[in-house]
BALOBA-1460 file (C-alpha; in Angstrom, 3 decimals):
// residues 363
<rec num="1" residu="x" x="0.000" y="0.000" z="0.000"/>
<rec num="2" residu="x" x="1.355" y="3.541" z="-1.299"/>
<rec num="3" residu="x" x="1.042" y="6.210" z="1.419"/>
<rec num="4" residu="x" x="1.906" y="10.109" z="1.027"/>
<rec num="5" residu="x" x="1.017" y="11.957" z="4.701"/>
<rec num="6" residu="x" x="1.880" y="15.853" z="4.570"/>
<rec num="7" residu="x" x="2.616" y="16.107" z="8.535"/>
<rec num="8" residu="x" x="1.814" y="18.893" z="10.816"/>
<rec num="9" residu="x" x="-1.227" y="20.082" z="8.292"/>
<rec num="10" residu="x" x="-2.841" y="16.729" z="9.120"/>
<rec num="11" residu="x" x="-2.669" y="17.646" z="12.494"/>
<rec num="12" residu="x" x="-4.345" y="21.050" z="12.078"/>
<rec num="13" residu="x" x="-7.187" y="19.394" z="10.748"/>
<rec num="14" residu="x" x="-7.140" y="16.703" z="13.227"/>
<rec num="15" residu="x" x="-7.431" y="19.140" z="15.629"/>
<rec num="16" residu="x" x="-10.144" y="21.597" z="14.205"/>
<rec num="17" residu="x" x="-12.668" y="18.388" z="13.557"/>
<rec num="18" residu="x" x="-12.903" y="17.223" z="17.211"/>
<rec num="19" residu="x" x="-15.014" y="20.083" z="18.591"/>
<rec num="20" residu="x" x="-18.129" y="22.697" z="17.123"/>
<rec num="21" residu="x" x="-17.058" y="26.150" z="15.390"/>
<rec num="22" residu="x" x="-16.163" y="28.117" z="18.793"/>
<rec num="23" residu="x" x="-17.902" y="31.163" z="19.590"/>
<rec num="24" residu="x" x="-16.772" y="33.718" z="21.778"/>
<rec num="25" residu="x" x="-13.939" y="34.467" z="24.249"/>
<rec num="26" residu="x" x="-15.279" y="31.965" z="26.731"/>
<rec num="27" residu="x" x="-16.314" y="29.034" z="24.457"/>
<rec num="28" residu="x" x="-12.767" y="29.702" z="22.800"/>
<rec num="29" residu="x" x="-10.720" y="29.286" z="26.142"/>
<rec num="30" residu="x" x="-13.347" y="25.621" z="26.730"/>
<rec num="31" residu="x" x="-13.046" y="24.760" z="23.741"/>
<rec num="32" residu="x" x="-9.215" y="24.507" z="23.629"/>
<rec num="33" residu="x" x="-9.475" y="23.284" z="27.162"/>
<rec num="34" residu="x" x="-11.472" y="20.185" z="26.001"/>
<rec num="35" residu="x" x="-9.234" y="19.854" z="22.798"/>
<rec num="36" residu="x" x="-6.476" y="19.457" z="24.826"/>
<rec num="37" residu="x" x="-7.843" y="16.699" z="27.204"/>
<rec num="38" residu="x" x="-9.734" y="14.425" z="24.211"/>
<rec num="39" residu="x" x="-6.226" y="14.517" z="22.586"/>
<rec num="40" residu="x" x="-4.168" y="13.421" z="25.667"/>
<rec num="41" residu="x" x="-6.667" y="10.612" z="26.458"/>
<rec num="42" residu="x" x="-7.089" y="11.639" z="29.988"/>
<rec num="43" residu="x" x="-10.740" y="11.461" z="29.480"/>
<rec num="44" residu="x" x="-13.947" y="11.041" z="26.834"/>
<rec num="45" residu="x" x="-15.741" y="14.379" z="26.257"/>
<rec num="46" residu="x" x="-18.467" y="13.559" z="24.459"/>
<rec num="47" residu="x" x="-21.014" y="14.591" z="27.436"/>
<rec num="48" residu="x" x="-19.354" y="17.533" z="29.483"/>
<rec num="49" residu="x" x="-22.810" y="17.651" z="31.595"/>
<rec num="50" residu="x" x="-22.403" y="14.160" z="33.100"/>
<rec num="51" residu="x" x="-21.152" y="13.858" z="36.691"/>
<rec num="52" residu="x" x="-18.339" y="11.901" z="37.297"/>
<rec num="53" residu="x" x="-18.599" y="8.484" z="39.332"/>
<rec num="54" residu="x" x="-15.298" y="7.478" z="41.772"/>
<rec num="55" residu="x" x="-14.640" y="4.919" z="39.162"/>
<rec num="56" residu="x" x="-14.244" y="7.238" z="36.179"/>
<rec num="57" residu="x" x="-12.056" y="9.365" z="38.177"/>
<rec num="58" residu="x" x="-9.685" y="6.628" z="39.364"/>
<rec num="59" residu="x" x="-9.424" y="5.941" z="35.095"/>
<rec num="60" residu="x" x="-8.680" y="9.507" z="34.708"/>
<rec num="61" residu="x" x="-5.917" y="10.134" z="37.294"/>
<rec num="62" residu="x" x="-4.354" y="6.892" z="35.326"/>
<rec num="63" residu="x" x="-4.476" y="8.066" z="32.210"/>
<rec num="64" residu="x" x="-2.764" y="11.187" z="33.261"/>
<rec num="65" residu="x" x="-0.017" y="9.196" z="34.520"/>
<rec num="66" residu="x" x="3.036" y="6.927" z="33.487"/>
<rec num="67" residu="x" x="0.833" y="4.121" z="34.398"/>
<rec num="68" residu="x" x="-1.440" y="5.014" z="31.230"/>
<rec num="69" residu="x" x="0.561" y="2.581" z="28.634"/>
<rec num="70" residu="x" x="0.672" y="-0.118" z="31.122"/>
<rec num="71" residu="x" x="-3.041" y="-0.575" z="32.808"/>
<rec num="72" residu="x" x="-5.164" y="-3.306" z="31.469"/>
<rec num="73" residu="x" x="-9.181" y="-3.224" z="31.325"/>
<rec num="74" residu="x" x="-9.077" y="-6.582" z="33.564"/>
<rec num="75" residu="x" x="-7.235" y="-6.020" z="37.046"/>
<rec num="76" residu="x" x="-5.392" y="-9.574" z="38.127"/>
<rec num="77" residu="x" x="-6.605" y="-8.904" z="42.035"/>
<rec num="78" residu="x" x="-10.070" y="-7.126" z="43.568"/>
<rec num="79" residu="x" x="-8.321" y="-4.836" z="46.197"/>
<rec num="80" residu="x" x="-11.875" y="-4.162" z="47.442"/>
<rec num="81" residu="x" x="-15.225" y="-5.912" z="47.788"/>
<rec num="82" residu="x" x="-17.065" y="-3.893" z="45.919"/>
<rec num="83" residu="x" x="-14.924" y="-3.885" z="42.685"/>
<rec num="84" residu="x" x="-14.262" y="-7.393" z="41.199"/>
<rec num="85" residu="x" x="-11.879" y="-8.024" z="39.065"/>
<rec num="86" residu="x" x="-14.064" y="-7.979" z="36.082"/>
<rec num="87" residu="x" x="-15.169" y="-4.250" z="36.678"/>
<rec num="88" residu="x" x="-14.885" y="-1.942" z="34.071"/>
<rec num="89" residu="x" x="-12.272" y="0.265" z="36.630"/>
<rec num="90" residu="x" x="-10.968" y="-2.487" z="38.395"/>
<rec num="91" residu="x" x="-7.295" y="-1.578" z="37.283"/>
<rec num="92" residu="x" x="-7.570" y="1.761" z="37.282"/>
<rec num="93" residu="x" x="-8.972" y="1.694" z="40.911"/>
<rec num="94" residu="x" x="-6.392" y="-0.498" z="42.362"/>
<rec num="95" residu="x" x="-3.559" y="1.687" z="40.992"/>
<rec num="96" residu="x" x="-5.124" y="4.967" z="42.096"/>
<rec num="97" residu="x" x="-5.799" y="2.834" z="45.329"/>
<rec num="98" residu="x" x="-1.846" y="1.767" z="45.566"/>
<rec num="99" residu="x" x="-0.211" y="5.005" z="44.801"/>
<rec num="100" residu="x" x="-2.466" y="6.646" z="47.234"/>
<rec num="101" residu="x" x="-4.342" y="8.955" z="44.865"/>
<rec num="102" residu="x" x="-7.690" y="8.071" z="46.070"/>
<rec num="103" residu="x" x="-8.968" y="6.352" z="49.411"/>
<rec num="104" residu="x" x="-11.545" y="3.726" z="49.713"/>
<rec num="105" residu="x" x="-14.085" y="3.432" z="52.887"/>
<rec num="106" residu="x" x="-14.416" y="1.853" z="56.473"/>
<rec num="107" residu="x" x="-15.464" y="-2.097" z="55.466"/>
<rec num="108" residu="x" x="-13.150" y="-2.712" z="52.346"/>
<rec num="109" residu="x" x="-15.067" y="-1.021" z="49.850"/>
<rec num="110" residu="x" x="-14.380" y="2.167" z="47.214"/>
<rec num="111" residu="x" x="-18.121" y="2.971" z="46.231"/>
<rec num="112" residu="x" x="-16.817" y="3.039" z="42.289"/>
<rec num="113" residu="x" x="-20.193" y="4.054" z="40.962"/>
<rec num="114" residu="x" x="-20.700" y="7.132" z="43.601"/>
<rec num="115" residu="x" x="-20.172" y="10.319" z="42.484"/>
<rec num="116" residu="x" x="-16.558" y="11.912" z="43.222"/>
<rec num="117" residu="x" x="-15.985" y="15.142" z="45.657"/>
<rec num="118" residu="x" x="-13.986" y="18.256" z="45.049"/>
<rec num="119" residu="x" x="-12.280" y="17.257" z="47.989"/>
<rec num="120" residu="x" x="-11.637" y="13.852" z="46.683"/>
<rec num="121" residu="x" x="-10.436" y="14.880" z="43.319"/>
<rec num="122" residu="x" x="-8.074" y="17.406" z="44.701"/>
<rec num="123" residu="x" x="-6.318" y="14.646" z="46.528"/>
<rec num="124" residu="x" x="-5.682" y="12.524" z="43.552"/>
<rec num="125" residu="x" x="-4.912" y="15.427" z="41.566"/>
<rec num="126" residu="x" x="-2.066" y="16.776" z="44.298"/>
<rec num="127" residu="x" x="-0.383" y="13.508" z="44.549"/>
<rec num="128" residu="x" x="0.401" y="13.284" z="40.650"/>
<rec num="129" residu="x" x="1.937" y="16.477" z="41.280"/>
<rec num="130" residu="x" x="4.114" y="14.788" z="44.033"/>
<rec num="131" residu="x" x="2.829" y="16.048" z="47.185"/>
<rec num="132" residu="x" x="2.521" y="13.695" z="49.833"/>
<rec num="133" residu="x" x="0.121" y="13.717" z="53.385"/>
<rec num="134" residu="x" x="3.261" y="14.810" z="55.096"/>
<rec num="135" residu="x" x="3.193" y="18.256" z="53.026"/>
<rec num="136" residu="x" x="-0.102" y="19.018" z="54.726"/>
<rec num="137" residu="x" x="-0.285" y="20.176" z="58.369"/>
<rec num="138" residu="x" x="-3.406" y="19.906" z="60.838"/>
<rec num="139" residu="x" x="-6.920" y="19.942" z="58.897"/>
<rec num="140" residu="x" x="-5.308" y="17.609" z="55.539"/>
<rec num="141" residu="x" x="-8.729" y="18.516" z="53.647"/>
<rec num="142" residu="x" x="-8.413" y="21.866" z="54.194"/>
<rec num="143" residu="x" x="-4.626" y="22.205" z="53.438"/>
<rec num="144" residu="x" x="-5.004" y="20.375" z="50.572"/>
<rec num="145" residu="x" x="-7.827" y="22.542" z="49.358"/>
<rec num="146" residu="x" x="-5.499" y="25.886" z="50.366"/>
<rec num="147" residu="x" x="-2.517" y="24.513" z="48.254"/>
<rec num="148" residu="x" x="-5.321" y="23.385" z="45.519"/>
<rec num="149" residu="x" x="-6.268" y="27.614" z="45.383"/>
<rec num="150" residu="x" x="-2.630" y="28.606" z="45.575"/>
<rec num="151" residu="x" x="-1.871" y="26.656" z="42.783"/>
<rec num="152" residu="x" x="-4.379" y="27.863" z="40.355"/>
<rec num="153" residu="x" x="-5.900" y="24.554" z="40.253"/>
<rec num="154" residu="x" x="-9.400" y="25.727" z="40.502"/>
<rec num="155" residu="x" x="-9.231" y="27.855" z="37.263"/>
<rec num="156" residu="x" x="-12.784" y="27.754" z="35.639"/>
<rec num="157" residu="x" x="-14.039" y="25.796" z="38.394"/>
<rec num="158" residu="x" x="-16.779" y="26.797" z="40.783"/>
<rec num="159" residu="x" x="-17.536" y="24.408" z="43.299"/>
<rec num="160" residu="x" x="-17.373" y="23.839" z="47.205"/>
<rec num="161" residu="x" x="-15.170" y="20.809" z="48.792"/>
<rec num="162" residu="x" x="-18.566" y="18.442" z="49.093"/>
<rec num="163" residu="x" x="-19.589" y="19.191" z="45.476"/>
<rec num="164" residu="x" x="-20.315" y="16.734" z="42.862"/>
<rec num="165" residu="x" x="-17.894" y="17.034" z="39.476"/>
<rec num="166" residu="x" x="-18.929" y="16.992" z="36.106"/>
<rec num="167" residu="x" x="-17.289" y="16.268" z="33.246"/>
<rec num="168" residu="x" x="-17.393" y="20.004" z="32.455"/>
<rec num="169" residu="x" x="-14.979" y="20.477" z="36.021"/>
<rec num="170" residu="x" x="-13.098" y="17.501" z="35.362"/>
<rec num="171" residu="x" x="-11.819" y="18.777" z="31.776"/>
<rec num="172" residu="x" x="-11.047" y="22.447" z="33.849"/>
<rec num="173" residu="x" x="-8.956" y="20.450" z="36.548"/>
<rec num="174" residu="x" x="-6.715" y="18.221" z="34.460"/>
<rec num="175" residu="x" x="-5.972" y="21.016" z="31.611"/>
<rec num="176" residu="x" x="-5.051" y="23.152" z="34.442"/>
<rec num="177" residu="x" x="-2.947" y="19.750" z="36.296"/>
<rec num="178" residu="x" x="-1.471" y="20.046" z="32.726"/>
<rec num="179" residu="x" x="0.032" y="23.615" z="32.843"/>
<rec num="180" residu="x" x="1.042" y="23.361" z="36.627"/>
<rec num="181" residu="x" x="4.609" y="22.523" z="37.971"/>
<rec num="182" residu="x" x="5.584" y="19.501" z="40.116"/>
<rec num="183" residu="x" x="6.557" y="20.023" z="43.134"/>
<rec num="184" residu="x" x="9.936" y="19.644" z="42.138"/>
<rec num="185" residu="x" x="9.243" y="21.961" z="39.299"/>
<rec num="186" residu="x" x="8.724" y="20.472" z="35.993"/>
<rec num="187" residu="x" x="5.380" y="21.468" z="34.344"/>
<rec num="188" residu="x" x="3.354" y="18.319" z="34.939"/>
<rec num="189" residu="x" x="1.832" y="18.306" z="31.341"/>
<rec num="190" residu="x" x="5.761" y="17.521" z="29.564"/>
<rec num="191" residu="x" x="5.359" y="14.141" z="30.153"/>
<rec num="192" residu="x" x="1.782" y="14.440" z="27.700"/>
<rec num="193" residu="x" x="4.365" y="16.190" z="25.289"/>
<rec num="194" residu="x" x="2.602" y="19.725" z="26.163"/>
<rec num="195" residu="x" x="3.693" y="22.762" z="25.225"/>
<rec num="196" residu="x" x="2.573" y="25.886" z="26.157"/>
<rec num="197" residu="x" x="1.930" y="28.956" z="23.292"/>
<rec num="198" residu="x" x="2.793" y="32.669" z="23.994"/>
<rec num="199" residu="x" x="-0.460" y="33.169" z="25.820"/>
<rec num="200" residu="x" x="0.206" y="30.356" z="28.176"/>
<rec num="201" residu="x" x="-2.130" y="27.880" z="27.338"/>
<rec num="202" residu="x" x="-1.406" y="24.240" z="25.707"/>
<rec num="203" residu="x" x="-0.811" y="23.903" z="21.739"/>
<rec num="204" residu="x" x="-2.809" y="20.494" z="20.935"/>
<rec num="205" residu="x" x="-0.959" y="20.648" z="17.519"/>
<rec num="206" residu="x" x="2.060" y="19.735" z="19.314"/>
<rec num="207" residu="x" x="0.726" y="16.557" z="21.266"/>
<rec num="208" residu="x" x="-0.032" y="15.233" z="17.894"/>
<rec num="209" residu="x" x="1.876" y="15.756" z="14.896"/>
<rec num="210" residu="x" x="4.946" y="13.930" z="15.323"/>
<rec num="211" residu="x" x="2.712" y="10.509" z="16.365"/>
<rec num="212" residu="x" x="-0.130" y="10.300" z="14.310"/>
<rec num="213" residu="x" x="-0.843" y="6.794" z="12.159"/>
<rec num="214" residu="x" x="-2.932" y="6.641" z="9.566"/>
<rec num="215" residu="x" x="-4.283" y="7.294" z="6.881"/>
<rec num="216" residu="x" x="-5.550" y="3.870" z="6.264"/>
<rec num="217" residu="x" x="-9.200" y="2.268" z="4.766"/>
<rec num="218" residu="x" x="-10.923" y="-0.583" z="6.550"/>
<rec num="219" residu="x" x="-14.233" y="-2.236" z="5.534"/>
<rec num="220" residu="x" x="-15.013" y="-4.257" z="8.467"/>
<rec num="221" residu="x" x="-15.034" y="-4.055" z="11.908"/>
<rec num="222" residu="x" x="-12.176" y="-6.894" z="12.435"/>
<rec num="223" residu="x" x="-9.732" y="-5.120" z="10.684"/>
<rec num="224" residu="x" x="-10.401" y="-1.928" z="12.301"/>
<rec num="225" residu="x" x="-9.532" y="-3.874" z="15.494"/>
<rec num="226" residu="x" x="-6.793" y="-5.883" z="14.385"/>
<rec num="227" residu="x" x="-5.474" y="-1.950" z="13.029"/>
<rec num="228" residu="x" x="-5.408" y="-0.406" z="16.296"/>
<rec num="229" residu="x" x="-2.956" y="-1.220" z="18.539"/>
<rec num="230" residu="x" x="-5.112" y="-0.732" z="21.433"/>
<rec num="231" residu="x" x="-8.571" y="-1.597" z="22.331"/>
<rec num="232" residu="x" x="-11.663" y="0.677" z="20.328"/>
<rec num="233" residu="x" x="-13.566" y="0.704" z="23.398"/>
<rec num="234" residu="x" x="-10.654" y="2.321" z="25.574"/>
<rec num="235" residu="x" x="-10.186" y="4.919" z="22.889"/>
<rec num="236" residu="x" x="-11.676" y="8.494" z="22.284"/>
<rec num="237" residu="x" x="-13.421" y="7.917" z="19.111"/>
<rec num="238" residu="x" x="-14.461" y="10.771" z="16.926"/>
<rec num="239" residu="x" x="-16.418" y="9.870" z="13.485"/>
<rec num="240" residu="x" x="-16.836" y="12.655" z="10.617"/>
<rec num="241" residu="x" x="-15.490" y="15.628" z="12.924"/>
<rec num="242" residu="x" x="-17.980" y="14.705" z="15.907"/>
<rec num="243" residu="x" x="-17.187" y="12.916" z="19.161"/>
<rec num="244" residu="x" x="-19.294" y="9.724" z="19.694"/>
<rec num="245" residu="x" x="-20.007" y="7.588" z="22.630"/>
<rec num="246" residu="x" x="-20.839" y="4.749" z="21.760"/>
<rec num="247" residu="x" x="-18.639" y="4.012" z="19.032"/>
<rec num="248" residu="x" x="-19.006" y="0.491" z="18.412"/>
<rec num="249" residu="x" x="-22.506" y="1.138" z="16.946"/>
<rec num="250" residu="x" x="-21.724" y="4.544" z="15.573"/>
<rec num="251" residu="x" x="-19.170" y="2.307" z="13.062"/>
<rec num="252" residu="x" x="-21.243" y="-0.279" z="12.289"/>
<rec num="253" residu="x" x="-23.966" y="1.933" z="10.928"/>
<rec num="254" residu="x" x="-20.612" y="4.052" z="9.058"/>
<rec num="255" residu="x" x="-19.553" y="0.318" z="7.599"/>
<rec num="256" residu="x" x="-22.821" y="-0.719" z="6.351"/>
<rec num="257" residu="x" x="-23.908" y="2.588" z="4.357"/>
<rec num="258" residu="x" x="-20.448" y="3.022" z="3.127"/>
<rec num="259" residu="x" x="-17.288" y="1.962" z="0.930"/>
<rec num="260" residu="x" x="-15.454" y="1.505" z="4.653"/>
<rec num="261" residu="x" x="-13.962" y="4.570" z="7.255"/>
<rec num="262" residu="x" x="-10.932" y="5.592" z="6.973"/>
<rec num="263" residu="x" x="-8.864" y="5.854" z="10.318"/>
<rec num="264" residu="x" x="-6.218" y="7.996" z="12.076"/>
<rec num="265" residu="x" x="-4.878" y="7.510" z="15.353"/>
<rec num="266" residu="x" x="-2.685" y="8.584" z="17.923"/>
<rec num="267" residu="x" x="-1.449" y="5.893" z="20.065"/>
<rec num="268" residu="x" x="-0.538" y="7.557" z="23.751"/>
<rec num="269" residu="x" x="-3.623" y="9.231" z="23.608"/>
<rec num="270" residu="x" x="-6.122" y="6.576" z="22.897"/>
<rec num="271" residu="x" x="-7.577" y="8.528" z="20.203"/>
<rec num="272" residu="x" x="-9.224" y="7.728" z="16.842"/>
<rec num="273" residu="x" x="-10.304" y="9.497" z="13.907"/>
<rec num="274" residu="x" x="-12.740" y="8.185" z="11.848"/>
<rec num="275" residu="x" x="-14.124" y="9.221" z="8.615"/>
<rec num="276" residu="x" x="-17.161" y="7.336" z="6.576"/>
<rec num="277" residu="x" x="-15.377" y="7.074" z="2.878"/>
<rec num="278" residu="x" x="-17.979" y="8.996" z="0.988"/>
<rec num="279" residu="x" x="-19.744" y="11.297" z="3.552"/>
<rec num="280" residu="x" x="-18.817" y="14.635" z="2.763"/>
<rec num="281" residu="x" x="-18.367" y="16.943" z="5.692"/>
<rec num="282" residu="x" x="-18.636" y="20.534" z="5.240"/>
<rec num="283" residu="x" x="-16.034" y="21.620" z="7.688"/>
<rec num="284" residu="x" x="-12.439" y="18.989" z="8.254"/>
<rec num="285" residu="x" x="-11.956" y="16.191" z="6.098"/>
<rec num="286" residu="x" x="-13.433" y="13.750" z="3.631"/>
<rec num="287" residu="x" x="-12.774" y="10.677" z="2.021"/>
<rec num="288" residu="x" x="-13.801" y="9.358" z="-1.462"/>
<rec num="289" residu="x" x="-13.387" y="6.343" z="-2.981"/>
<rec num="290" residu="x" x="-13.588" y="5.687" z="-6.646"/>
<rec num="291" residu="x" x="-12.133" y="5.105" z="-10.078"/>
<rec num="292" residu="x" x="-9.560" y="8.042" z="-11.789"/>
<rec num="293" residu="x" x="-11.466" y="9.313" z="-14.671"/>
<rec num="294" residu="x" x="-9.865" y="12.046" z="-15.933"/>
<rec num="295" residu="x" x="-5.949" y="13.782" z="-14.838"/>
<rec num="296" residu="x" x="-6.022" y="17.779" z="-15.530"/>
<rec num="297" residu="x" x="-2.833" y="19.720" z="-16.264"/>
<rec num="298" residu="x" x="-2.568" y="23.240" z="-17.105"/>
<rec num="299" residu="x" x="-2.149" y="24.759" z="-20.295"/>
<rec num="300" residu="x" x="0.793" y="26.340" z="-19.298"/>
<rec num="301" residu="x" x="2.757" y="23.470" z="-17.438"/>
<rec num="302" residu="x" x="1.940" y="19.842" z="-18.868"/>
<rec num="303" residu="x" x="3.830" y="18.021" z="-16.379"/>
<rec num="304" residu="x" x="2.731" y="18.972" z="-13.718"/>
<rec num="305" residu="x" x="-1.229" y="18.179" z="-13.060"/>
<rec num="306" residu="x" x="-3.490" y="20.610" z="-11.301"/>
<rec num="307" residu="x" x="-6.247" y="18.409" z="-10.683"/>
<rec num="308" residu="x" x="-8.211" y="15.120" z="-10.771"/>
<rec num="309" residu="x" x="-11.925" y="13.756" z="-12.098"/>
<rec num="310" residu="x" x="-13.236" y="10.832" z="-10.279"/>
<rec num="311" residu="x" x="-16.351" y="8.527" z="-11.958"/>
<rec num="312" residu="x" x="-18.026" y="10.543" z="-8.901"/>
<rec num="313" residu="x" x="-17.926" y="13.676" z="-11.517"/>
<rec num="314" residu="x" x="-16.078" y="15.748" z="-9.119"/>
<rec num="315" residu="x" x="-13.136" y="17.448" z="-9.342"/>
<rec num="316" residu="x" x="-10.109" y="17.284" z="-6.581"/>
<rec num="317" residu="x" x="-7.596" y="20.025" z="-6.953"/>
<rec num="318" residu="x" x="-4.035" y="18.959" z="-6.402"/>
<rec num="319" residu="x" x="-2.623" y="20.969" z="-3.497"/>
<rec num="320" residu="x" x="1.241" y="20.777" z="-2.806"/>
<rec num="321" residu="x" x="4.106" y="19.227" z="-3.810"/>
<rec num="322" residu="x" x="3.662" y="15.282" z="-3.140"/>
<rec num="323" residu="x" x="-0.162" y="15.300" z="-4.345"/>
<rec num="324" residu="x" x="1.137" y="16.749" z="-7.604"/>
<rec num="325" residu="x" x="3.755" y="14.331" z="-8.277"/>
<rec num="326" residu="x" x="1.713" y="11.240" z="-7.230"/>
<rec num="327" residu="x" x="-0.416" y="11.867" z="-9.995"/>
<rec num="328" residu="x" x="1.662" y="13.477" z="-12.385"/>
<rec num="329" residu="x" x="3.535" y="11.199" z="-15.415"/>
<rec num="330" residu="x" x="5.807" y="10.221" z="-13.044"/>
<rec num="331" residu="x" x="4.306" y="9.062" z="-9.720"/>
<rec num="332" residu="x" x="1.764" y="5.646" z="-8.959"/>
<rec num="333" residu="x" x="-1.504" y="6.632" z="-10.765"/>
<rec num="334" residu="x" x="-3.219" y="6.748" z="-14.407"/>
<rec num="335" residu="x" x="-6.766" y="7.068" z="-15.638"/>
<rec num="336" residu="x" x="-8.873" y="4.136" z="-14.615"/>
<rec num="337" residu="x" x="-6.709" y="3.233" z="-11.290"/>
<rec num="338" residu="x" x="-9.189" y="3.069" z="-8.060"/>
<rec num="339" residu="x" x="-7.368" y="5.333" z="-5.071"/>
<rec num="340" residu="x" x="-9.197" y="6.506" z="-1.653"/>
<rec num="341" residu="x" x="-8.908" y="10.673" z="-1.557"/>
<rec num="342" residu="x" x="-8.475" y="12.270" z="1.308"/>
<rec num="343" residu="x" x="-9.038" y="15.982" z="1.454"/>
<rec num="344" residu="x" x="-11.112" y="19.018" z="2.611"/>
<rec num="345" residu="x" x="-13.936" y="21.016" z="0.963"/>
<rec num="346" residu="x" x="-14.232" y="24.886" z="0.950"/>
<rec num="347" residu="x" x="-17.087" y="26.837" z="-0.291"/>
<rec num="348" residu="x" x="-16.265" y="30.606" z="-1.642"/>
<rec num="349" residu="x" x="-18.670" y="33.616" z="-1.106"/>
<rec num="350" residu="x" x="-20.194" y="32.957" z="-4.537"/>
<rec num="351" residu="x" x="-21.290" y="29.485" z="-3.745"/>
<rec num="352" residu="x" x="-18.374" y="28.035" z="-5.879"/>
<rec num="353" residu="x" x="-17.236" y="24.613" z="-3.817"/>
<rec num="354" residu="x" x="-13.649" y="23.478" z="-3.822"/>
<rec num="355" residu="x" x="-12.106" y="19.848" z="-3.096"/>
<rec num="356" residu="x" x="-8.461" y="20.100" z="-2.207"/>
<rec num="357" residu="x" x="-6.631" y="16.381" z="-1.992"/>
<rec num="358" residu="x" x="-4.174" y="16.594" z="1.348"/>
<rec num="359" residu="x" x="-3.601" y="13.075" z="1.181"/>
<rec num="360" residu="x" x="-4.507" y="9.326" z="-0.356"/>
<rec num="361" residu="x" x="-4.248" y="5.717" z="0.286"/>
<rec num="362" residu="x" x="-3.887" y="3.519" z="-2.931"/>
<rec num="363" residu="x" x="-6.448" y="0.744" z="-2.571"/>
């Protein structure tokens, strides 16, 4: 299989298809916020209004960790009575249980499916930044909270100690765990591969563009699987630009009405990008299937082409360098080859649509 990828641009649009168009100031600064945490694989977004159950939190103070690469869905023990080793946490909760990030109650048991505190959250989230119960003095829940406030850690968050976290807080806390130092002074988000822009917040471009796989076309489920090097139902899925839940059935409705979805991924993250070949989406990416009709060169330079006609009628304009040459009298394809397109569609002020190829996958 022939593959031409055209780097940090793929990234770009990686990127700008995982969320809505982002209105305003506020939305903008949320927006990025949630960007930032889909990408890293801390957490799902795809419901920012859901509150967040001891289990799920236990999952994300993992995935923020070193332990992310190495926790399995099935733990091998049940540390508590209430969590068997067949629970969809059980891992998760046993680490966050063994390095002291989160507690579990009088009688053996965690409660994994109550809903987790501000107070209990800011515990977790503290001891990934390396404090330990000896750094706080007297009232430890109150401490902790002070050092939470003196750290910035409650940017964008608005709640008391006993108060229930959504998803919405959860996404606020970890971006902001992201951009705060150790406490031996290292900005907790480098080991995500974070950087920070001018204005102090974190680029996602850079968590993504040197590690993305893909482009590739799959037509069943099993190979989609057998693809990934990690489980699809551990992964942030997001199909034609929008983030979906339940992804399982979300792709087997995309594989049935379609010629197959083509897939990107990004491996520490747990993330996947998904795109139905032959669904058109007005903002991001497409992808097309079908058979090379027609190769158009300019007038003026007739070796290099400017364009292509697929038996779809439509016309994909040859953008850059690579795309050019692949097509051109020297690269892989002639009229009446079969190729998957890859590329983005722009509509001008008149009405006038345009199809520009960024990439393609020779079936």
């Amino acid at each position: 299989m022939n593959v031409r990828r055209v780097g940090a641009s793929l990234a770009v649009v990686m990127i700008a298809t995982a969320v809505n168009p982002i209105i305003g100031e506020a939305s903008t600064n949320f927006n990025l916020r949630k960007k930032v945490i889909g990408v890293s694989g801390i957490m799902n977004v795809t419901s920012i209004n859901t509150m967040v159950t001891r289990g799920e939190f236990s999952n994300m103070l993992v995935n923020a960790s070193s332990f992310r690469s190495t926790v399995n869905g099935v733990s091998n023990t049940s540390v508590f009575a209430d969590v068997n080793r067949e629970h969809e946490y059980a891992a998760s909760i046993r680490i966050a249980a063994e390095q002291g990030w989160m507690s579990g109650y009088l009688g053996g048991d965690f409660k994994p499916n109550e809903y987790i505190t501000l107070q209990d959250a800011v515990k977790g989230i503290l001891r990934l930044l390396e404090y330990e119960n000896s750094d706080f003095t007297g009232d430890q829940t109150g401490s902790r909270l002070s050092k939470y406030h003196f750290l910035e850690l409650d940017e964008n968050i608005n709640k008391d100690a006993q108060e229930i976290l959504k998803k919405e807080d959860c996404i606020n806390l970890f971006y902001n765990l992201l951009k705060t130092d150790t406490k031996s002074g290292t900005m907790f988000g480098k080991s995500l591969d974070c950087e920070l822009t001018e204005e102090g917040e974190i680029n996602p471009l850079t968590m993504v563009d040197n590690s993305l796989k893909g482009p590739k076309v799959v037509r069943s489920k099993s190979r989609l699987n057998s693809y990934l090097p990690f489980k699809l139902k551990e992964a942030n899925v997001y199909l034609d630009g929008e983030a979906v839940s339940k992804s399982s059935d979300a792709i087997d409705v995309a594989l049935e009405s379609s010629d197959g979805v083509l897939i990107y991924y990004h491996q520490l993250s747990k993330t996947v990008w998904l795109y139905t070949v032959g669904t058109e989406n007005e903002s991001g990416r497409s992808a097309v299937f079908g058979e090379i009709s027609n190769i158009v060169y300019d007038s003026t330079d007739l070796m290099t082409p400017s364009a292509i006609i697929l038996d779809d009628g439509n016309t994909y304009e040859l953008a850059g360098t690579d795309m050019q040459f692949a097509f051109s009298s020297y690269g892989d394809f002639r009229v009446g080859d079969t190729v998957n397109l890859i590329y983005t569609l722009s509509t001008d002020s008149e009405g006038n649509e345009t199809r520009s190829v960024i990439d393609y996958i020779e079936d």
